[in-house]
VEXDRENBA-590308 format. One line per 10 residues: number of its first residue (from 0); their letters; for each residue x, y, z of C-alpha. Coordinates in Angstrom, 2 decimals, padded with zeros to 5 digits, always signed. Example, Ala and Ser with C-alpha at 12.3 -4.5 7.8 and 13.67 -1.06 7.14 Angstrom:
VEXDRENBA-590308
0> as> +012.30:-004.50:+007.80 | +013.67:-001.06:+007.14;
end
This chain:
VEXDRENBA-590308
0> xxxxxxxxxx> +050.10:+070.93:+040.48 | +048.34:+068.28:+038.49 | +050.18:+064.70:+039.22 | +052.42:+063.79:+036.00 | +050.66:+060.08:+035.11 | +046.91:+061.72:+035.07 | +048.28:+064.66:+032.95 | +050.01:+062.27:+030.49 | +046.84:+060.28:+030.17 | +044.64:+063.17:+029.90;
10> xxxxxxxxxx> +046.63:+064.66:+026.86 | +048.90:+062.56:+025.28 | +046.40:+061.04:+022.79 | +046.87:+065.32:+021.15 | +049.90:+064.21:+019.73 | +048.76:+062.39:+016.76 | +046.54:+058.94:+015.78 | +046.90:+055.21:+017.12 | +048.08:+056.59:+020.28 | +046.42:+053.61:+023.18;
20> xxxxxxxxxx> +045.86:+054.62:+026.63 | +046.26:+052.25:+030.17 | +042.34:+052.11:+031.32 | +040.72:+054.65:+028.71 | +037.20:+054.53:+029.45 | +036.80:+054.39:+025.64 | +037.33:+050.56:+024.34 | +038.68:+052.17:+021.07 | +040.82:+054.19:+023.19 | +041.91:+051.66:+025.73;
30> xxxxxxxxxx> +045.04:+049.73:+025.59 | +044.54:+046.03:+025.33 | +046.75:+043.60:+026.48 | +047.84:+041.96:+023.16 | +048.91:+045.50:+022.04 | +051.12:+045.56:+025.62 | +052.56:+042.74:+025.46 | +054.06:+043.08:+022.42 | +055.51:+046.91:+023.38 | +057.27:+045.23:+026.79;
40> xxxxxxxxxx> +059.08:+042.74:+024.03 | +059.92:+044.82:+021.83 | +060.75:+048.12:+023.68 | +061.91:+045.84:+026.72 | +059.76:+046.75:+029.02 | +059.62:+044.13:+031.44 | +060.93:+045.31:+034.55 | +058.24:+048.31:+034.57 | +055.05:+047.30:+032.38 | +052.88:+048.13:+035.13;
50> xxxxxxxxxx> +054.38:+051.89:+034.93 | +053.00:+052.17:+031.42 | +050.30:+055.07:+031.28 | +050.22:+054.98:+027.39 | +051.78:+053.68:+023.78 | +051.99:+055.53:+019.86 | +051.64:+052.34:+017.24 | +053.79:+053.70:+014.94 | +053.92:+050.58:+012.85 | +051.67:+050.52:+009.86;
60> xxxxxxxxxx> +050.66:+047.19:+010.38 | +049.45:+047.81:+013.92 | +052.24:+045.08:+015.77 | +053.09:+048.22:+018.29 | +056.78:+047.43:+017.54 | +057.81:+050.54:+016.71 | +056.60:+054.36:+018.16 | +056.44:+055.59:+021.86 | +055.87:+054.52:+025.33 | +055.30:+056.68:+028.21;
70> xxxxxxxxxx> +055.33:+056.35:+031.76 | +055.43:+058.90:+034.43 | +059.82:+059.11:+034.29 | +060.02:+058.80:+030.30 | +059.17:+058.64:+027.03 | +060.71:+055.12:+025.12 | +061.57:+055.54:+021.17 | +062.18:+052.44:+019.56 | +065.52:+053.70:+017.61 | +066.35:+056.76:+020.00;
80> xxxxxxxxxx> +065.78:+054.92:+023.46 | +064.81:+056.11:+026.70 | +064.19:+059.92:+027.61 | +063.98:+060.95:+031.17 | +061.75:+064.28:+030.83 | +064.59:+065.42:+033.71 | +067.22:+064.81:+031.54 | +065.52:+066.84:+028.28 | +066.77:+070.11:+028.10 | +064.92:+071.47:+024.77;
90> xxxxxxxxxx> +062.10:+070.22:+022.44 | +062.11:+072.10:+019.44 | +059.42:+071.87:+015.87 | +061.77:+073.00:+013.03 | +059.19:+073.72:+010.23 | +060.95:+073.27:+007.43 | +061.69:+069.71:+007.25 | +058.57:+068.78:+010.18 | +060.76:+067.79:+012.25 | +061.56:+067.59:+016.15;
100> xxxxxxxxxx> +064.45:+068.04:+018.20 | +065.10:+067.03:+021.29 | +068.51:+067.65:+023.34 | +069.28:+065.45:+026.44 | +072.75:+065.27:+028.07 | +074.21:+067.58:+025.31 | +073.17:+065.70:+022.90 | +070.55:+066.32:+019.71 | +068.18:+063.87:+018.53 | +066.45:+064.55:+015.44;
110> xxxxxxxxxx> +062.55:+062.79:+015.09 | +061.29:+062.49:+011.61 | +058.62:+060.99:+009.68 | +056.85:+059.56:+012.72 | +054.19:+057.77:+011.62 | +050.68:+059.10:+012.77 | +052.42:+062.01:+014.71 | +051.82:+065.62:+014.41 | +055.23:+066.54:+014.99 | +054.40:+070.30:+015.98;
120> xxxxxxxxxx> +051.72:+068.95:+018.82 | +053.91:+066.14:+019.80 | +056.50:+068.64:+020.81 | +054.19:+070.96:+022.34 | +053.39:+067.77:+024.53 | +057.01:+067.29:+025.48 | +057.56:+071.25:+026.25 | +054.76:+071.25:+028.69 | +056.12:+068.38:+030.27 | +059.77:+069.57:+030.90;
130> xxxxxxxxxx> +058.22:+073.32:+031.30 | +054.85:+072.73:+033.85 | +056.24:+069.84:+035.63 | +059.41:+070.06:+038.32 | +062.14:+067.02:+038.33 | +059.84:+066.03:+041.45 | +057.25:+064.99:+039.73 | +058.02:+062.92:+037.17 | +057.57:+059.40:+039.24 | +056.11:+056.28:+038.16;
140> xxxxxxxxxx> +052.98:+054.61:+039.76 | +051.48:+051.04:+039.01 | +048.97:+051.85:+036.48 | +047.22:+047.77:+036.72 | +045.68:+047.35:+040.24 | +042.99:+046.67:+042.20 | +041.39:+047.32:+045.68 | +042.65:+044.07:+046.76 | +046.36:+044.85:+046.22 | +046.31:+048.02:+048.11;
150> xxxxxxxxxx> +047.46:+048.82:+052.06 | +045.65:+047.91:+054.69 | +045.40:+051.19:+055.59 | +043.22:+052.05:+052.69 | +041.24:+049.58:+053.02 | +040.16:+049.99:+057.03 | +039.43:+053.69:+055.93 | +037.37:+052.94:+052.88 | +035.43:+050.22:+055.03 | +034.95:+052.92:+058.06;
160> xxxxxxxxxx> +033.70:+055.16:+055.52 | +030.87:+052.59:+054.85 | +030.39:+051.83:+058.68 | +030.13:+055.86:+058.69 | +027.28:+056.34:+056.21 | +025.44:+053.44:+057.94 | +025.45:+054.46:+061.31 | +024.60:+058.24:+060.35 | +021.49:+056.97:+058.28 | +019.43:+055.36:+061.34;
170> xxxxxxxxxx> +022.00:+055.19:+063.49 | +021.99:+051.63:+063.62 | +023.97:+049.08:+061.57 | +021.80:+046.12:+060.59 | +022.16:+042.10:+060.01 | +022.15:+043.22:+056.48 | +024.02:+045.96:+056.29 | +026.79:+044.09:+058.73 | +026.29:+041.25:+055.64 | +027.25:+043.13:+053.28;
180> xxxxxxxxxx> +030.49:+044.68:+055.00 | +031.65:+041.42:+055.76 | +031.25:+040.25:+052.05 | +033.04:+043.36:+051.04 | +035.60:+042.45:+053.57 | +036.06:+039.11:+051.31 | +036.45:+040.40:+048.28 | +039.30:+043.21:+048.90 | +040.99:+040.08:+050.94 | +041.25:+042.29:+054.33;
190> xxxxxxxxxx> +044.20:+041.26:+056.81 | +043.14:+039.22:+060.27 | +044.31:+042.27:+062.13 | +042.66:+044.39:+060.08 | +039.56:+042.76:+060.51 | +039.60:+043.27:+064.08 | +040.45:+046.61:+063.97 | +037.35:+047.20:+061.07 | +034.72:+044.93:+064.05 | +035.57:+047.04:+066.96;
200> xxxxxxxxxx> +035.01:+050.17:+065.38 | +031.08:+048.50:+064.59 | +030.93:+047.72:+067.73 | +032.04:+050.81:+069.29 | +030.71:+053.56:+066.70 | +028.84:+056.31:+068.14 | +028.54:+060.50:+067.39 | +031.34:+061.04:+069.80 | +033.90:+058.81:+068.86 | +033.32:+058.09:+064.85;
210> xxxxxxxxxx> +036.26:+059.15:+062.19 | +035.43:+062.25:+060.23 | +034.45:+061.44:+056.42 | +037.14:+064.03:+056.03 | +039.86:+061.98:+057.89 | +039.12:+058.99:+056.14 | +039.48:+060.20:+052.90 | +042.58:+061.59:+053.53 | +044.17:+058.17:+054.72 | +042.75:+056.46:+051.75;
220> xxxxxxxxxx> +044.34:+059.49:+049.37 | +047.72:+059.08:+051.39 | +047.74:+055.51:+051.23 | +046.86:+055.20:+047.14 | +048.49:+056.73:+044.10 | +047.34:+059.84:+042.30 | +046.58:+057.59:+039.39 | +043.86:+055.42:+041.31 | +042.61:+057.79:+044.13 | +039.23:+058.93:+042.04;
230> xxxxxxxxxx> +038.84:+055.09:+040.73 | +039.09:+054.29:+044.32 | +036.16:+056.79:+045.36 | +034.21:+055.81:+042.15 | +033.98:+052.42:+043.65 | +033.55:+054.13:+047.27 | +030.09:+055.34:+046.10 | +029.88:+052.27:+044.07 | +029.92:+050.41:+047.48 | +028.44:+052.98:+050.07;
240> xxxxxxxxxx> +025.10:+052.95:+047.97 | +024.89:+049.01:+048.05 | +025.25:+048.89:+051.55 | +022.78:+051.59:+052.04 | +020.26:+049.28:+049.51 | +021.25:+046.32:+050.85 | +018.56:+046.47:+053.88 | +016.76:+048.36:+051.63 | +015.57:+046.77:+048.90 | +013.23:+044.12:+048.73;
250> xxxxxxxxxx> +012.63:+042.53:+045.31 | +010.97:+039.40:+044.70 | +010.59:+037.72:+041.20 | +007.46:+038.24:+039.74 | +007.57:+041.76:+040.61 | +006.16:+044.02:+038.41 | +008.57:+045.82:+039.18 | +012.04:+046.05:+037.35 | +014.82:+045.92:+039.91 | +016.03:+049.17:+038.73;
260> xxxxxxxxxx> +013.06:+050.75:+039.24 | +013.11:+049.30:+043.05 | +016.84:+050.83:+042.99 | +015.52:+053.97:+041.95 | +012.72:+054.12:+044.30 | +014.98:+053.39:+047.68 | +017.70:+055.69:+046.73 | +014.82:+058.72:+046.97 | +016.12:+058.46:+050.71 | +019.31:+058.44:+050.18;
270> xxxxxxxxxx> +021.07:+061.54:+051.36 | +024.86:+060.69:+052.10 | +026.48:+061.60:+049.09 | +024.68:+064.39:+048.22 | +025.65:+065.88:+051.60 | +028.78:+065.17:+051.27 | +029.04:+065.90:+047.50 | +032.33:+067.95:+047.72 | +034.19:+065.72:+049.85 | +033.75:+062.54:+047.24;
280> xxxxxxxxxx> +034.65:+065.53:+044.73 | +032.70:+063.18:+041.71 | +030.97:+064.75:+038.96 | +027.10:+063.68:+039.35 | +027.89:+061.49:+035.98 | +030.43:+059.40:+037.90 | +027.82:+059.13:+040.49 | +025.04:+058.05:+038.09 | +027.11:+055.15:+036.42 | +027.62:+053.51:+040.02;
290> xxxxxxxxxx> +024.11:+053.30:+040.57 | +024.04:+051.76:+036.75 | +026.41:+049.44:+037.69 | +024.51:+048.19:+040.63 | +021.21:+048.07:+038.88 | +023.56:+046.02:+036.31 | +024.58:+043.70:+038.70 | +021.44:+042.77:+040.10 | +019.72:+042.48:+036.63 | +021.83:+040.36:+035.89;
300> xxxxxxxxxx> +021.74:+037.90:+038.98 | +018.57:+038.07:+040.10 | +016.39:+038.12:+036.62 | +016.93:+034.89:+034.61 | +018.97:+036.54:+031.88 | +020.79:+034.29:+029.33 | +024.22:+035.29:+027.68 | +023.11:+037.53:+024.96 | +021.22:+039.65:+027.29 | +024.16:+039.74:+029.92;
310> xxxxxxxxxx> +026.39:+041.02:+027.38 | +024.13:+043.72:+026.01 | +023.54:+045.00:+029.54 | +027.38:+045.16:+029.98 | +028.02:+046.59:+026.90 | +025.27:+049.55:+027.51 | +027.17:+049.64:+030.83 | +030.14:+050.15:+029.07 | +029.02:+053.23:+026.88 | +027.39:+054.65:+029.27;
320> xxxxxxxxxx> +030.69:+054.71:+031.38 | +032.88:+055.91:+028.30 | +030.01:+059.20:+028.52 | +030.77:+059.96:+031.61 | +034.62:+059.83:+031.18 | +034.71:+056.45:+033.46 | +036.36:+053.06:+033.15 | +034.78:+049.81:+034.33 | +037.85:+049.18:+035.87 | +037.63:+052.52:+038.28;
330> xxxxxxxxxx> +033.34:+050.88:+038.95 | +034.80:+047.39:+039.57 | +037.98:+048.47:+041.10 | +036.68:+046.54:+044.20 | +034.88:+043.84:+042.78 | +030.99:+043.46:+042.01 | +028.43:+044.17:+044.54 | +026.94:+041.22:+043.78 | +029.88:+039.09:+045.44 | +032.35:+038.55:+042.80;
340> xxxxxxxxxx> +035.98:+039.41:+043.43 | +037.73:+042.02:+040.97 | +038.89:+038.62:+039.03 | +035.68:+036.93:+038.77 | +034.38:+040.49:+037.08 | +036.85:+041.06:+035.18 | +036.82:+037.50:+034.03 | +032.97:+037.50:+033.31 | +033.58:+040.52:+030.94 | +036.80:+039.16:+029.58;
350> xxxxxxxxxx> +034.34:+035.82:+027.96 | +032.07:+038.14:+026.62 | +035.21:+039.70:+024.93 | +035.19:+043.13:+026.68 | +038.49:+044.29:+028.33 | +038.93:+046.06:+031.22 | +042.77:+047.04:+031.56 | +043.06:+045.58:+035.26 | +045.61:+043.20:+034.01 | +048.57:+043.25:+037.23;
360> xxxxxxxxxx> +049.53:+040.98:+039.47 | +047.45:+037.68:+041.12 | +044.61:+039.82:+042.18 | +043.25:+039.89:+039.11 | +044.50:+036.85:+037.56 | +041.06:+035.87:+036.17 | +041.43:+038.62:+033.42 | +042.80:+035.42:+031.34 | +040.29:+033.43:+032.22 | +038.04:+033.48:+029.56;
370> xxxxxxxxxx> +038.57:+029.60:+028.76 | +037.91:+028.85:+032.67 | +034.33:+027.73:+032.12 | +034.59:+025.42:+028.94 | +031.66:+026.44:+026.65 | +031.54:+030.43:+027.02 | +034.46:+031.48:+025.20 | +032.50:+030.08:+021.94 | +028.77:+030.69:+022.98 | +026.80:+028.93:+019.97;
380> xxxxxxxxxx> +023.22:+028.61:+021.60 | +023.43:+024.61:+020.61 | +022.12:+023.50:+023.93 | +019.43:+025.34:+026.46 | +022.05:+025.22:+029.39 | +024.80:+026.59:+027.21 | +022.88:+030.32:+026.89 | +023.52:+030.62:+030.56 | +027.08:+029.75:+030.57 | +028.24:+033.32:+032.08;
390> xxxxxxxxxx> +025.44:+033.39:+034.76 | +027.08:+029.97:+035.59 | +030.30:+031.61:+036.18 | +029.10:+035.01:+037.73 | +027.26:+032.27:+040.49 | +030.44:+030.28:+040.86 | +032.33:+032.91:+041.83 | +029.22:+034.44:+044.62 | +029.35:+031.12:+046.30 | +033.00:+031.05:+046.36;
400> xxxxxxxxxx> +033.45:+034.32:+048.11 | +030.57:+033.56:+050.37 | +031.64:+030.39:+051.50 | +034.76:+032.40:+052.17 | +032.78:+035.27:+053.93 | +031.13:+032.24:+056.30 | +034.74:+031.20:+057.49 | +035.63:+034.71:+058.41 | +032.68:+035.17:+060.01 | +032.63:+031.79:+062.49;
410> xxxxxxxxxx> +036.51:+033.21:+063.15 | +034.81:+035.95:+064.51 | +032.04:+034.88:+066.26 | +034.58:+032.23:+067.55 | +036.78:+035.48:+068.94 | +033.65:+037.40:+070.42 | +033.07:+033.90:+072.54 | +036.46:+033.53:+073.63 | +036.20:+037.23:+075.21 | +032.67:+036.54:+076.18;
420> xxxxxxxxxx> +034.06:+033.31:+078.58 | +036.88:+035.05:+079.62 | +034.74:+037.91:+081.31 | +032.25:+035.22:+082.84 | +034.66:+033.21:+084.12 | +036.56:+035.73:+085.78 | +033.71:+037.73:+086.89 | +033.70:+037.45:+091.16 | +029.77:+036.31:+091.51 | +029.95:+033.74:+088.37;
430> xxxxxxxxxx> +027.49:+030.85:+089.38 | +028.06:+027.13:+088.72 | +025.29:+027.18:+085.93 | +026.95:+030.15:+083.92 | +030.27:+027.88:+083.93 | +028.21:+025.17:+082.59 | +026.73:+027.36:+079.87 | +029.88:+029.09:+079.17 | +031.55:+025.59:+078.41 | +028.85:+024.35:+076.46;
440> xxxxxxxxxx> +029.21:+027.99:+074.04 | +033.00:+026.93:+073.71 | +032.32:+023.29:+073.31 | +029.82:+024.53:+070.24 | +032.15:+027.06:+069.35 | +034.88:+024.09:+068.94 | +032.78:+022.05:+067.08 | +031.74:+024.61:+064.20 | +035.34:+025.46:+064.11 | +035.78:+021.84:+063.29;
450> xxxxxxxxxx> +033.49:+021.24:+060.85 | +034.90:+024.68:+059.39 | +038.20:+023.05:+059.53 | +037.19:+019.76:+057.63 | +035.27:+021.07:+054.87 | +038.29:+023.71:+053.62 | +040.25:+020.39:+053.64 | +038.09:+018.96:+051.78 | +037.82:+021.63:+049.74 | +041.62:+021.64:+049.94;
460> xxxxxxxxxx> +041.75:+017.91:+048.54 | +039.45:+019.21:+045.56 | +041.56:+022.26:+044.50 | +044.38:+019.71:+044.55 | +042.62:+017.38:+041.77 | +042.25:+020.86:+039.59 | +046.41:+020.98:+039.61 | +048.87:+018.57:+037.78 | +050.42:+016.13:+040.30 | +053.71:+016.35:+038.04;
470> xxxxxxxxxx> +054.17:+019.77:+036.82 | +055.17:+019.74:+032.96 | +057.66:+023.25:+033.06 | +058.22:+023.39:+029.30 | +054.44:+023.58:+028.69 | +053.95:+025.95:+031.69 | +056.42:+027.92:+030.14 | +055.15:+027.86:+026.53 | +051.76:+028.95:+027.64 | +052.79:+032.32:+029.87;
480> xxxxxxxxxx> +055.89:+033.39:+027.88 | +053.47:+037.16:+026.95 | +055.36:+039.43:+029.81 | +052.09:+040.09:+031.24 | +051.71:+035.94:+032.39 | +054.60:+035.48:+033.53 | +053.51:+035.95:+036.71 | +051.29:+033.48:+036.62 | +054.55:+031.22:+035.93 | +056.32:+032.42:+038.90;
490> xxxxxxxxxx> +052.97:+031.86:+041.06 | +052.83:+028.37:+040.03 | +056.24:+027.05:+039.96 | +056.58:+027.97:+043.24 | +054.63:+025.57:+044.67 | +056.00:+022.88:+042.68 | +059.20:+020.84:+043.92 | +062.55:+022.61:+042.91 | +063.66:+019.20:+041.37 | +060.47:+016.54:+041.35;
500> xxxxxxxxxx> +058.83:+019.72:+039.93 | +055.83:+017.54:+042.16 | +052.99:+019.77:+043.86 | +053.99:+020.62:+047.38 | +052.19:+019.43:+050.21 | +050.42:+021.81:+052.56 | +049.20:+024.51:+050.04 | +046.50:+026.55:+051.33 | +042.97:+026.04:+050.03 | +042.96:+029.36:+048.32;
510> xxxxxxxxxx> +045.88:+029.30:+046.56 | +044.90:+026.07:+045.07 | +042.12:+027.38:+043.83 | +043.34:+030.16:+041.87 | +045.99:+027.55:+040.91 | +043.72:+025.34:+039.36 | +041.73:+029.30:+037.83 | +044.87:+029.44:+035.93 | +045.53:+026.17:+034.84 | +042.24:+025.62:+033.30;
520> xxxxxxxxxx> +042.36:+029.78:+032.13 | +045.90:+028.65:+030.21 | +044.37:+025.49:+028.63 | +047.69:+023.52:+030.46 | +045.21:+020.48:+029.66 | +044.11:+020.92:+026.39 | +045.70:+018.12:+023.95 | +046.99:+020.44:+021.52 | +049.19:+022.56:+024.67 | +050.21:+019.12:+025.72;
530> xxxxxxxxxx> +051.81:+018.52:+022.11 | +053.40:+022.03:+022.06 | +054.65:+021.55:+025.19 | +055.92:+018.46:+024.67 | +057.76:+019.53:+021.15 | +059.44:+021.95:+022.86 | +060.40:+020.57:+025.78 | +062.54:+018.27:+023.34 | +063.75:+021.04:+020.97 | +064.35:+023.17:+024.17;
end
């Protein structure tokens, strides 16, 4: 039986007009934030907005005030309330007056001149629910996430899948490939312990003892919700093929060669998916607007394109995705292969004003933060530099997460030492010379730890300078009072003093830095915030 959230996104635009779907691969389609935020206030909302697979605007204005919400419990009317499709017990179309009737709990509630419903198809919607569907399945599932916020589990199993498809292609994984593991280790923020657990299985892969692709998918389909489990493959293949090109491809500028055509050429060899075509259980049009993406990607980085040419790539990327029945958000589910992080993406497309529906929790944060680079949210062409505004921020965010990708890999090489002195120095025939050796590794390994150590505090004291020493709450609050930012309030004023309201000592680095992301994303600095802020902070 088909899970209850897919089905209701799959079919619940047949019930009439201005009916907006969570993640539609269609922009026209797709439920943007503005339009969510004001369903959670007005059909109060709050406590489950994540849940929300799709809304009917049945305003004529188009405020989203009025209408339906659905999630995968219940159907919301703004005069009739909440229906639990457990707790319907009929849906009936009485054609004479066009009407529907729905009875829950013994009682009848009559829905009438709905506007932009077909009442006869909205309640064949409703029958099919209470009629195809057991009490069982009606559950909700966070519709608004990214790899990043998913278990640990997932992500091991989605990383050995890579580690598989490198080790079966020449049965060898290289510097480049292992590059490109670690940087996808970065982005999706993988656990210390994890990260161990992902290293000794490189170290220790061979034919005898490596996980079945079948095994590993199953994990990562255990471990995810119905609703993301083919996003989460989409951006498998995604990331399988641009670990596969990574020691691949060599393009140089100059070429005369198009980097897609380089693409093209190395994935002739390419044999993974193809063999294992039923397993990833993709249609080959969900296949072909990965390797799009990719090609995107690197166009974009590696040839000197300005803003207007970013954005028409990304828009073609876009269309091209809405063919094939696939949201950006499934492609970039795990970030960019590039190096960005799920929020730098989704921030990149957010400035050249193209959503992407990932809009839960810190992860991806950076959906807001279209004012974070001052400049690109208004891209007038006035100054040479200014055309290459969103470049600017796409390499921003590829140094960030490699400079973070550097410091997880010295903790590892520092943890490969430690093991390495520990067996010489307890081996039986260990010579004076090795001892001397083996304390000179650890003295070097020390020292690059230290200088590891001082430059995140530097980088610490930096992210510091991007936060207000004194935190002004009223403006805080004016600025992320939309349901969907208040988590970026609660994410702040936690690391603010309960009474001072003064920033804490001892934040981590990180932290800092997507506190400063959102500072600069909410404009808390801009004069005419400070005024509002200020105004009501004295009118309460």
């Amino acid at each position: 039986m088909k899970n209850i959230n897919i089905w209701i996104k799959e079919n619940v635009d047949s019930i009439g007009n201005y009916v907006y779907i969570v993640d539609h691969p269609d922009e026209k389609k797709r439920l943007p934030e503005k339009k969510l935020n004001n369903v959670i206030k007005a059909f109060k909302c709050e406590d489950f907005y994540k849940n929300i697979l799709a809304i009917q605007d049945g305003t004529l204005l188009g405020s989203s005030t009025e209408g339906l919400v659905f999630t995968g419990e219940k159907m919301i009317h703004h005069e009739h309330g909440e229906f639990k499709y457990s707790e319907i017990k009929s849906v009936k179309f009485i054609k004479d007056d066009d009407s529907v009737v729905i009875i829950k709990n013994r009682q009848k509630y009559k829905f009438q001149y709905l506007f932009g419903i077909d009442n006869k198809k909205f309640a064949d919607f409703l029958n099919k629910i209470i009629t195809e569907f057991d009490a069982d399945n009606f559950k909700e599932e966070d519709q608004l996430k990214a790899l990043v916020e998913m278990p640990e589990e997932l992500k091991i199993a989605y990383l050995k899948t890579i580690i598989n498809m490198t080790y079966i292609d020449d049965k060898n994984i290289d510097e480049k490939e292992l590059a490109e593991i670690f940087l996808l280790m970065t982005r999706i923020e993988l656990e210390k312990t994890s990260r161990f657990q992902v290293r000794a299985y490189i170290t220790d892969i061979s034919d005898e003892n490596m996980n079945s692709l079948e095994s590993l998918l199953k994990i990562i389909k255990e471990n995810s919700e119905a609703s993301h489990y083919q996003s989460i493959i989409i951006s498998l293949v995604k990331d399988l093929i641009n670990t596969y090109i990574s020691s691949k491809v060599n393009y140089e500028k100059g070429s005369n060669k198009k980097i897609s055509e380089v693409i093209d050429e190395c994935l002739k060899n390419f044999n993974f998916i193809n063999d294992n075509f039923e397993l990833f259980n993709l249609s080959k049009e969900q296949i072909n607007i990965s390797i799009e993406a990719i090609k995107t990607d690197y166009a974009n980085l590696k040839e000197d394109r300005d803003d207007t040419q970013i954005e028409k790539s990304l828009k073609e990327l876009s269309a091209k995705a809405a063919a094939a029945g696939t949201p950006l958000a499934a492609i970039y589910i795990s970030g960019s292969v590039v190096g960005m992080s799920a929020a730098g993406i989704t921030s990149g497309l957010a400035t050249l004003g193209m959503g992407m529906g990932m809009t839960g929790g810190i992860a991806v944060v950076a959906i807001i933060g279209v004012l974070s680079y001052k400049g690109v949210k208004h891209l007038t062409g006035a100054n040479e530099l200014d055309k290459y505004k969103t470049r600017e921020l796409m390499l921003h965010e590829i140094l960030k997460q490699t400079q973070k990708t550097i410091s997880l890999i010295i903790d590892d090489v520092n943890y490969v030492v430690r093991k390495l002195n520990d067996t010489l120095i307890n081996h039986s025939e260990q010579s004076e010379k090795i001892k001397k050796l083996s304390n000179m590794v650890a003295q070097f390994q020390s020292a690059l730890k230290s200088v590891d150590a001082k430059n995140n505090q530097y980088q610490n004291f930096a992210n510091r300078l991007e936060c207000p020493r004194i935190l002004d709450e009223s403006r805080l609050k004016s600025l992320t009072n939309e349901p969907t930012k208040k988590v970026l309030y609660s994410f702040i004023i936690e690391n603010y003093d309960e009474k001072t309201l003064q920033l804490k000592e001892n934040i981590e680095t990180e932290k800092l830095d997507k506190m400063g992301e959102i500072f600069k994303a909410l404009g808390y600095f801009e004069i005419e915030n400070i005024l509002v802020g200020k105004v009501k902070g004295i009118f309460g």
